[in-house]
C-alpha positions as CSV (number, residue, x, y, z in Angstrom):
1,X,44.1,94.1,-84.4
2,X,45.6,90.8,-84.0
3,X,48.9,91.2,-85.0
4,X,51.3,93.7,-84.1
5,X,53.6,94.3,-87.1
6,X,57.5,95.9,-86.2
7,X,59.0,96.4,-89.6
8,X,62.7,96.2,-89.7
9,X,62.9,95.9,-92.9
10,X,60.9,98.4,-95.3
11,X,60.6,95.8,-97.9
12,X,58.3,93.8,-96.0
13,X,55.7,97.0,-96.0
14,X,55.8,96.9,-99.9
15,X,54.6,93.2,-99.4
16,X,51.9,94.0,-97.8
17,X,52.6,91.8,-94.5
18,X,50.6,94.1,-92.5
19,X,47.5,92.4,-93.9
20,X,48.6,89.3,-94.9
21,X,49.8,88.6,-91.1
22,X,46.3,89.9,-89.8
23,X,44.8,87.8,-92.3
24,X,46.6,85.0,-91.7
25,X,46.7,84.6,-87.9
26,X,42.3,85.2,-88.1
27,X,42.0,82.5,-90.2
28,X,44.1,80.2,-87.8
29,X,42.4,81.1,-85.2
30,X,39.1,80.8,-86.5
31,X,39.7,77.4,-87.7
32,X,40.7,76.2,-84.4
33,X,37.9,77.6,-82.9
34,X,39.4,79.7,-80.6
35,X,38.5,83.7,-80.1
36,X,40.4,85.9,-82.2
37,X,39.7,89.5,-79.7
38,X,41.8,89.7,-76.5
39,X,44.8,88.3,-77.8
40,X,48.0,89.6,-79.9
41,X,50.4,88.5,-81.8
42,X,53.9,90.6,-82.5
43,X,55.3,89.8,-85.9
44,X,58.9,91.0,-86.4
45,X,59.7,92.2,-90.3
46,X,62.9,91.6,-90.9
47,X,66.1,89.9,-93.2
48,X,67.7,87.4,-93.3
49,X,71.3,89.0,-90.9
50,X,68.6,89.5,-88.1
51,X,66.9,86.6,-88.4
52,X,70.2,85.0,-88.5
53,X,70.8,86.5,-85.3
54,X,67.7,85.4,-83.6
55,X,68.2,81.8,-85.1
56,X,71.7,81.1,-83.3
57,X,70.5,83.3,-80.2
58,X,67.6,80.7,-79.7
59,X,68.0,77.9,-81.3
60,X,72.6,77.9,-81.7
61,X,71.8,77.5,-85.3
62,X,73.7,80.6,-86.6
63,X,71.8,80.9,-90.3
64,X,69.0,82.3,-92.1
65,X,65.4,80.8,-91.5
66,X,62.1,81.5,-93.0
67,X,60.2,82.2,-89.6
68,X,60.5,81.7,-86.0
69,X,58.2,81.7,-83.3
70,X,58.1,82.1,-79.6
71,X,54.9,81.3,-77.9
72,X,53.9,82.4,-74.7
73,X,52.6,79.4,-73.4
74,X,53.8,76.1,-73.3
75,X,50.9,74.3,-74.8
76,X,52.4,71.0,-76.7
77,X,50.4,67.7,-77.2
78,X,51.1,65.4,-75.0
79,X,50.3,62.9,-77.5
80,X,51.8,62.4,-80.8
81,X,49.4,63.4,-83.5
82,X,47.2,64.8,-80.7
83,X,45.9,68.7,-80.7
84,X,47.2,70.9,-77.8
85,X,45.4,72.3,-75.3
86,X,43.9,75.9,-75.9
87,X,45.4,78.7,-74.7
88,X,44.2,80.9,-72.0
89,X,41.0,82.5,-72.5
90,X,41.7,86.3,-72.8
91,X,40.4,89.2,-71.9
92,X,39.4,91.5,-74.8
93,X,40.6,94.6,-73.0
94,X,43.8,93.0,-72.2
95,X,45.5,92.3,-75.3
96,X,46.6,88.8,-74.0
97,X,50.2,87.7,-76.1
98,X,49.9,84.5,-77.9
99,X,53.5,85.1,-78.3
100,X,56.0,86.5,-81.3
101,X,56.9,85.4,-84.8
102,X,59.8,86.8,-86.9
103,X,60.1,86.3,-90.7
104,X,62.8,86.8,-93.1
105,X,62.3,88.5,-96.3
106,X,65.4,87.2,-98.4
107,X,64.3,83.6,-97.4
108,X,61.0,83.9,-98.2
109,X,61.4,85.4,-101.6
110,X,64.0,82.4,-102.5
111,X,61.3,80.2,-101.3
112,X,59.0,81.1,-103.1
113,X,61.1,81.6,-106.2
114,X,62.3,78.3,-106.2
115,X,58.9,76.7,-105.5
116,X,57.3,78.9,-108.6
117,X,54.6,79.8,-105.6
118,X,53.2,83.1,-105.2
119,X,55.2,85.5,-102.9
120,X,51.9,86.4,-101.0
121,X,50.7,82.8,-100.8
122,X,54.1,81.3,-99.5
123,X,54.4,84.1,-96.8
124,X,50.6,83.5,-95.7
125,X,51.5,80.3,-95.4
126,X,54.7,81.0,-93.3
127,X,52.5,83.1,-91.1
128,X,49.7,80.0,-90.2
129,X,52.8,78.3,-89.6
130,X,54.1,80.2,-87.2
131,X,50.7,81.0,-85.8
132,X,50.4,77.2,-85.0
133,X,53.5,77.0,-82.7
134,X,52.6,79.7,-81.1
135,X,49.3,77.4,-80.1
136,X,51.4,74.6,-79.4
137,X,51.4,72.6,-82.8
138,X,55.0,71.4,-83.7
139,X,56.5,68.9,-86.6
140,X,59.0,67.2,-84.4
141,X,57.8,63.8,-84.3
142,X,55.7,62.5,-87.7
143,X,51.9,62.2,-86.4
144,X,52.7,65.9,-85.2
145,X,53.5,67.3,-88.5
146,X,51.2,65.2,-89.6
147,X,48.5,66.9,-88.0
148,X,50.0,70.4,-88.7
149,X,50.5,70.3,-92.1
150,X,47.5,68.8,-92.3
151,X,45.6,72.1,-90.6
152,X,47.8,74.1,-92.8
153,X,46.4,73.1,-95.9
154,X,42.9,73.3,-94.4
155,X,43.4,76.7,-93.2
156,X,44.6,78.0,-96.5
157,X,42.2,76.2,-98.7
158,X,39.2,78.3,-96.5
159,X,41.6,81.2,-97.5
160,X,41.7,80.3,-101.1
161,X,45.1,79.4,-101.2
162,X,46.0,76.0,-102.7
163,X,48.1,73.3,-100.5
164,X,51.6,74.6,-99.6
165,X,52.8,70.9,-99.9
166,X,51.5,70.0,-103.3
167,X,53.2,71.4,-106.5
């Protein structure tokens, strides 16, 4: 497996986010060309207090979020627009962390109420997202989220899902 699921929040294992993370986080990696055996990826389940929490911890903004990710390498672009470079190459025995994403449920849900998007689809979308920091990709300056949303909605559409960024 991938991803390591911790569920915090039992509503999250209704979801399905077991298989939508592992799902997910393949495809992104696949798309990128990178090996999906030897490395993990821990995905924390749960709510919006705890993400909350983790939110003004890391990044002093004390509120809800949809995901957050901490990679384990630093592997920005040095270039705006440009792709980062791949992680390490892992060893299949080893388990190698790409790093940790945690995901809010309440957030989610109102995101993907008030966008009329399917549950499912919004949250496989959150996970790609958060699978893409963790490989260095960021939205911070425009020809970076550029590029990411732009892999986003090419990683989804190989997944069946329609673009996350078109109504």
């Amino acid at each position: 497996m991938l991803t390591d699921i911790v569920i915090e929040d039992p509503r999250w294992q209704d979801a399905g986010l077991a298989e939508l993370a592992e799902t997910a986080a393949i495809a992104a990696l696949t798309h990128l060309a990178l090996p999906v055996d030897g490395y993990e990826i821990a995905v924390l389940a749960c709510d919006d207090a705890q993400i909350a929490t983790l939110n003004a911890e890391f990044r002093k903004k004390p509120t809800p979020t949809n995901v957050l990710s901490w990679p384990s390498y630093d592997l920005a672009a040095p270039d705006e627009g440009g792709a980062p470079e791949p992680p390490p190459a892992a060893d299949p025995r080893m388990g190698e962390g790409l790093g940790d994403i945690a995901i809010a449920y309440e957030t989610c849900l109102r995101e993907a109420s008030d966008a009329a998007k399917p549950f499912d689809h919004h949250v496989t979308h959150l996970i790609v997202h958060g699978v893409l920091h963790l490989l260095g990709y960021d939205h911070v300056r425009d020809g970076d989220a550029t590029l990411m949303e732009r892999l986003e909605t090419e990683i989804l559409g190989k997944m069946g899902l329609p673009d996350p960024y078109r109504s």
